[in-house]
C-alpha positions in Angstrom: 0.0 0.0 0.0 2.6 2.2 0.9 4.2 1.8 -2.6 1.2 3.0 -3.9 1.3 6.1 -1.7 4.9 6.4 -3.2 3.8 6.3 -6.5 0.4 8.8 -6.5 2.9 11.7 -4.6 5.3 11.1 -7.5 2.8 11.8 -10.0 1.7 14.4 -8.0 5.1 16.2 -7.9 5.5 16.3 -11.3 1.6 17.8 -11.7 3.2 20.5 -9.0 6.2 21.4 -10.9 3.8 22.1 -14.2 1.2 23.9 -12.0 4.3 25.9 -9.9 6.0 26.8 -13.5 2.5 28.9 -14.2 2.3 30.6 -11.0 5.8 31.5 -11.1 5.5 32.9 -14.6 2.2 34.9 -13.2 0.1 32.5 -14.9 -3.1 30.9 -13.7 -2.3 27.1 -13.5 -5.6 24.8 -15.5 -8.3 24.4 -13.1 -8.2 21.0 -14.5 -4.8 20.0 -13.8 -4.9 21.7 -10.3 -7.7 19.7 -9.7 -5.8 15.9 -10.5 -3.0 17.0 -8.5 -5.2 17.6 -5.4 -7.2 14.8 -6.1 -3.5 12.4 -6.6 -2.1 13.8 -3.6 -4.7 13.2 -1.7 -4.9 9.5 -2.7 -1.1 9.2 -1.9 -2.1 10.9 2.0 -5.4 8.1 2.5 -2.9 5.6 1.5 -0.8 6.9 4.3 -3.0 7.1 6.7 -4.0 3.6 5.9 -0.4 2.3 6.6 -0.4 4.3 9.9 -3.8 2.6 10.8 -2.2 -0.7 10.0 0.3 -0.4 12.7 3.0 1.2 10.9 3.7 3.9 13.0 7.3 5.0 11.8 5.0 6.6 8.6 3.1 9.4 11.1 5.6 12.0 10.9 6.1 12.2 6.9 2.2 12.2 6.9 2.4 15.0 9.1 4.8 17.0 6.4 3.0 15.6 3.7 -0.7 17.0 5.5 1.0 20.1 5.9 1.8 20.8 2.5 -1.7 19.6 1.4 -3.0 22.4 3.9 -1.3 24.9 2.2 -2.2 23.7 -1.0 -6.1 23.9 0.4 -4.6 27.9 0.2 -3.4 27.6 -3.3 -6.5 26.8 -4.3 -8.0 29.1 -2.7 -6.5 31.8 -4.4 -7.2 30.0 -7.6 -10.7 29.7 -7.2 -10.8 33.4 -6.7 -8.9 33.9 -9.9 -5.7 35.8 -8.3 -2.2 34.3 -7.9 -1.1 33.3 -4.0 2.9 34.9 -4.1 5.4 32.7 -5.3 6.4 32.6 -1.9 3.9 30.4 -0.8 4.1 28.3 -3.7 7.8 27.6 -3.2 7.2 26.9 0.6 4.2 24.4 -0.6 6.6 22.7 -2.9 9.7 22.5 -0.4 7.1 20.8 2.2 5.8 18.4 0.3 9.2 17.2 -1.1 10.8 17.1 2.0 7.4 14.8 3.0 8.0 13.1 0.5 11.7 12.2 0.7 11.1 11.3 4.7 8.0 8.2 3.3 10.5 7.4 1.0 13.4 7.3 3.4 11.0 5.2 5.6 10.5 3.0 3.8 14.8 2.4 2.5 15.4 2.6 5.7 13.0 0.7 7.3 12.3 -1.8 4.5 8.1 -1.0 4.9 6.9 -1.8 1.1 
């Protein structure tokens, strides 16, 4: 399951670097594509959670980063929604939190041979 998770944030990084190069540019990202990336994301954090419910308790504090970053990207949207760009200062600090989730589920589970 956790593989899984691995794989949905992945895909979802990649959606974020597309969706970050329009902000940054001071672009409006594609609803659409905003949407898949929240939608991904949050598949990769259920997973998560799942793992943590199973007992695996070593996975809590990357799902802590990881629900942080989907928090601010709940603001993100926000801002989308009302058709004005957040400041590429809270993108970046969306982006660094959720790849430094990331790299501590996927350090888990290296390191602590979960998958």
């Amino acid at each position: 399951m956790l593989a899984y998770a691995i794989v949905l944030l992945a895909i979802t990084a990649v959606g974020g670097l597309v969706l970050a190069s329009y902000v940054l540019r001071g672009k409006l990202a594609p609803w659409m594509l905003s949407l898949l990336h929240a939608g991904l994301g949050a598949g990769g954090l259920i997973l998560s959670l799942l793992t943590i419910l199973n007992g695996e308790s070593r996975v809590l504090l990357p799902f802590v980063i990881l629900t942080v970053a989907a928090l601010l990207g709940f603001y993100l949207a926000s801002h989308h929604l009302k058709q004005k760009l957040p400041s590429n200062a809270v993108v970046i600090i969306h982006a660094g939190v959720a790849v430094l989730g990331f790299l501590a589920l996927v350090s888990m589970v290296f390191i602590h041979n979960l998958v």
